[in-house]
N, C-alpha and C positions, 0 to 999 in steps of 0.2 A: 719676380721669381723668388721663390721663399729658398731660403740657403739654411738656413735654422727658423728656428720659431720667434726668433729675435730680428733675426737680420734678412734683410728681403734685398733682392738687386735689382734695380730699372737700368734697363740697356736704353742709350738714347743716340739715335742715328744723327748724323747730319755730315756735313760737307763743305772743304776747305776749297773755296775757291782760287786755284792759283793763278790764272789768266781768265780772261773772260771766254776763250776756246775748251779751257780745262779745269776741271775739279778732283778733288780727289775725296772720295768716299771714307769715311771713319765712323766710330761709335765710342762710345765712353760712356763707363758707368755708375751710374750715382749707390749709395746706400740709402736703405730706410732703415732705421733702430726701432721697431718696436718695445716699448716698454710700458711705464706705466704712464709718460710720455713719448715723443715722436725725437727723433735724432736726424738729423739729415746729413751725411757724407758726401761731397762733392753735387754741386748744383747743377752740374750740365752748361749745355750754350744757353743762349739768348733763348728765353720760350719753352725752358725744359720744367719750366715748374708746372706746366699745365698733365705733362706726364707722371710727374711725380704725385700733383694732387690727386689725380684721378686713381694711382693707385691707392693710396692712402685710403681715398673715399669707398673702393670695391671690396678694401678687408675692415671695410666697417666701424674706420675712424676719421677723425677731424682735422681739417685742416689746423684747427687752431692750438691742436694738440703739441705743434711742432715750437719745442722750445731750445735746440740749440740747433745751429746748422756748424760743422765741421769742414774746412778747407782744406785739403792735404797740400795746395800749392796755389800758384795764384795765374798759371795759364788758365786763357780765355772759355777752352770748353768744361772746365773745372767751378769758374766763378760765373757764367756769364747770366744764369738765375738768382744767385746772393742777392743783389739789392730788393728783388722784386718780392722773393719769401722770404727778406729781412722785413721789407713794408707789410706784407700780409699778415706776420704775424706776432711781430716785435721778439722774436730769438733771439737769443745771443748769438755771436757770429765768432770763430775759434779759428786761429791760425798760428803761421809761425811767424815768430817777427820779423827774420829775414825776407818775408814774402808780403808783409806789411803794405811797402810805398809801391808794388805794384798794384796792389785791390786797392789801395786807396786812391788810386791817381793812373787809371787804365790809361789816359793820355800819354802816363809815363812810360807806362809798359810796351804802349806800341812804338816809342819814340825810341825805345833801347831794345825792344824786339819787333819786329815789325812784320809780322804773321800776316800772311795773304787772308784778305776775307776777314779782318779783325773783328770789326764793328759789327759784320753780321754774325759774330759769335757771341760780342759781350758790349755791350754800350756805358755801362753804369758801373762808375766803380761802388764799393761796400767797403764801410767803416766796422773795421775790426771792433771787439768789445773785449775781448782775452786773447792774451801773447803768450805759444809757446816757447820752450827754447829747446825741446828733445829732452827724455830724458822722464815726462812725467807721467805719474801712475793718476786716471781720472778715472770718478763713477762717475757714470754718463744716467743712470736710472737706478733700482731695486734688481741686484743682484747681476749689472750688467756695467763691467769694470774693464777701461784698457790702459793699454801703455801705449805711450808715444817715442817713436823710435824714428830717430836720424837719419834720415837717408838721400842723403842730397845729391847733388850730379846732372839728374836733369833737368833740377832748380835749384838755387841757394837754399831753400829752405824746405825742401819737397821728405815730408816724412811719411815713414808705415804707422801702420795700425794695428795694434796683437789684442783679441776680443778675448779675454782671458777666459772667462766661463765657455764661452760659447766655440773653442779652440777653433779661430780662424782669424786667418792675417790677411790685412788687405796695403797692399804697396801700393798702393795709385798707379805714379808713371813712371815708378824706381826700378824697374827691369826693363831693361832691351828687349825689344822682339826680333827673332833673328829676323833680317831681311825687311824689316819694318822701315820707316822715314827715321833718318837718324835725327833723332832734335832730343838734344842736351846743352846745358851750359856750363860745363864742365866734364871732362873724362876724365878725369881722373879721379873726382871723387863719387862716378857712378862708379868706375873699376871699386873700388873700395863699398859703398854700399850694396854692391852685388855679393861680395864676399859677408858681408854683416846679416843680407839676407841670407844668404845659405848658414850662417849657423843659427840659426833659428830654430829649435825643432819642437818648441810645445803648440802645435796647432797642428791642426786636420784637412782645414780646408784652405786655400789659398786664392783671393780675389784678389783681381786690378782693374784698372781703369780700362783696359784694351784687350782680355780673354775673356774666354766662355770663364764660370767656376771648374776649381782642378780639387778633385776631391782625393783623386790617388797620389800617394808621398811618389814614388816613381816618375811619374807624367810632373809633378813638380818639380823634381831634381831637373828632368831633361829640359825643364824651361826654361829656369836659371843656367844650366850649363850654354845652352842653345844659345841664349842670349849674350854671357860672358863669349863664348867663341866669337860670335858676332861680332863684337865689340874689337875682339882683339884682330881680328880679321880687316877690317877697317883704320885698326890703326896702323898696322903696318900698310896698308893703300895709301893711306893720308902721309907717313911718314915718308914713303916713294917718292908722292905727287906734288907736296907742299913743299918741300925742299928746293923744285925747281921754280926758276921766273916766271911770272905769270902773263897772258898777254892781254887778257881780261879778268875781270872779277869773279867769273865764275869758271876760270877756264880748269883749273884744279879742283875743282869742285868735280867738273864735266868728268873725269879722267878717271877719279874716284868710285862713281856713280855706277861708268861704265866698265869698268873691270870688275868692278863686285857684279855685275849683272842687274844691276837694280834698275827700277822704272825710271825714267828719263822724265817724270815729273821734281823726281828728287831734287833732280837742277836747280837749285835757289838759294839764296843768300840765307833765309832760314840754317840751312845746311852745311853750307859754307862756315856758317859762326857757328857750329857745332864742331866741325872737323877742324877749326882754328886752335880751338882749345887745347889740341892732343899737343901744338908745342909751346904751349904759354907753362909748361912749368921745366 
């Protein structure tokens, strides 16, 4: 889908398996950078490069055009093509260093997070080649400049994107969706990069990882708001439910889940180490 003349978005389907009775259905969105080379913004799962090349190939460029791939974080439907269109094409591969030893060592990622359905999102970790730290203004091509901005919460190291020319900001997985799976590692520093996203106001259009594109500032505003409510909606659940003894591992999780009204797949440790975080500080 062309969003400007520069920046195009592949929606890519697939599906977290959390029981072998149950799945749960998602999408995430990769970028393409057109320029005078290729940019690639978030990889997809396991197998997302064959979508991404084909688009590539239908607006009548090359694969081999593709010289830098871009990480906003280092969960599995994010990286889980890196290695395979790091080999195809020899790119450079761009992250942030807080998110380093998980692409480098996915063994390690599912040891310390441990995502149903891992392996069939991502198999292969990818050797970074450039360390962000937030903070820095990059050309990515001839006439197509951005900034990298902090936004961390539902990874250590999970940052937005501001397309300076092209006025449009893509936050990956830095916003809440109200009513969505809760998965962050940290609330407290989403609460705050939700607020760093809202003052943000020189862009037009706003992409993520998990909406259609929001081209109206209003329907934007309500996303972010929607989200933060969410957010704070939940934590007062978790601050109810986490307070008292548990009788199993997920049984405060259960209690959670079920008072917000959410899907009853929610239930899972994934979830659990999210809603743990609201009292670690």
């Amino acid at each position: 889908m062309e969003i400007t003349k520069n920046i195009h978005l592949q929606k890519i389907d697939f599906s977290v398996q959390i029981s072998p009775e149950k799945s749960l259905p998602r999408f995430v969105n990769s970028l393409i950078v057109f320029g005078e080379s290729i940019t690639i913004i978030d990889s997809g799962v396991k197998g997302s490069y064959k979508l991404i090349y084909d688009y590539i190939e239908k607006n009548n460029r090359k694969i081999s055009e593709i010289k830098t791939l871009i990480l906003s974080h280092s969960h599995p439907d994010h990286i889980g093509s890196a290695k395979r269109i790091k080999m195809d094409t020899g790119c450079r591969v761009i992250s942030h260093l807080h998110e380093k030893d998980w692409m480098e060592n996915v063994d390690l990622q599912f040891k310390n997070r441990p995502v149903p359905g891992f392996y069939s999102l991502v198999d292969e970790s990818v050797e970074l080649d450039e360390l962000l730290a937030g903070g820095e203004s990059l050309e990515l091509d001839k006439d197509i400049h951005i900034s990298i901005i902090n936004t961390p919460g539902h990874s250590k190291g999970s940052f937005s994107i501001l397309f300076k020319e092209d006025a449009v900001l893509f936050t990956a997985d830095s916003l809440p969706l109200a009513n969505d799976i809760p998965t962050y590692d940290n609330y407290l520093d989403l609460k705050d990069s939700i607020l760093t996203i809202k003052s943000i106001s020189d862009y037009k259009i706003l992409l993520s990882s998990w909406t259609t594109p929001l081209f109206d500032k209003s329907e934007i505003l309500r996303l972010i708001i929607d989200g933060e409510n969410y957010l704070n909606k939940l934590d007062i659940a978790v601050k109810e439910y986490y307070s008292q003894n548990e009788l199993n591992a997920l049984e405060n999780c259960a209690k959670v889940i079920k008072t917000m009204n959410l899907p009853l797949v929610f239930i899972n440790p994934l979830v659990d180490r999210a809603f743990r975080t609201h009292s670690e500080h």
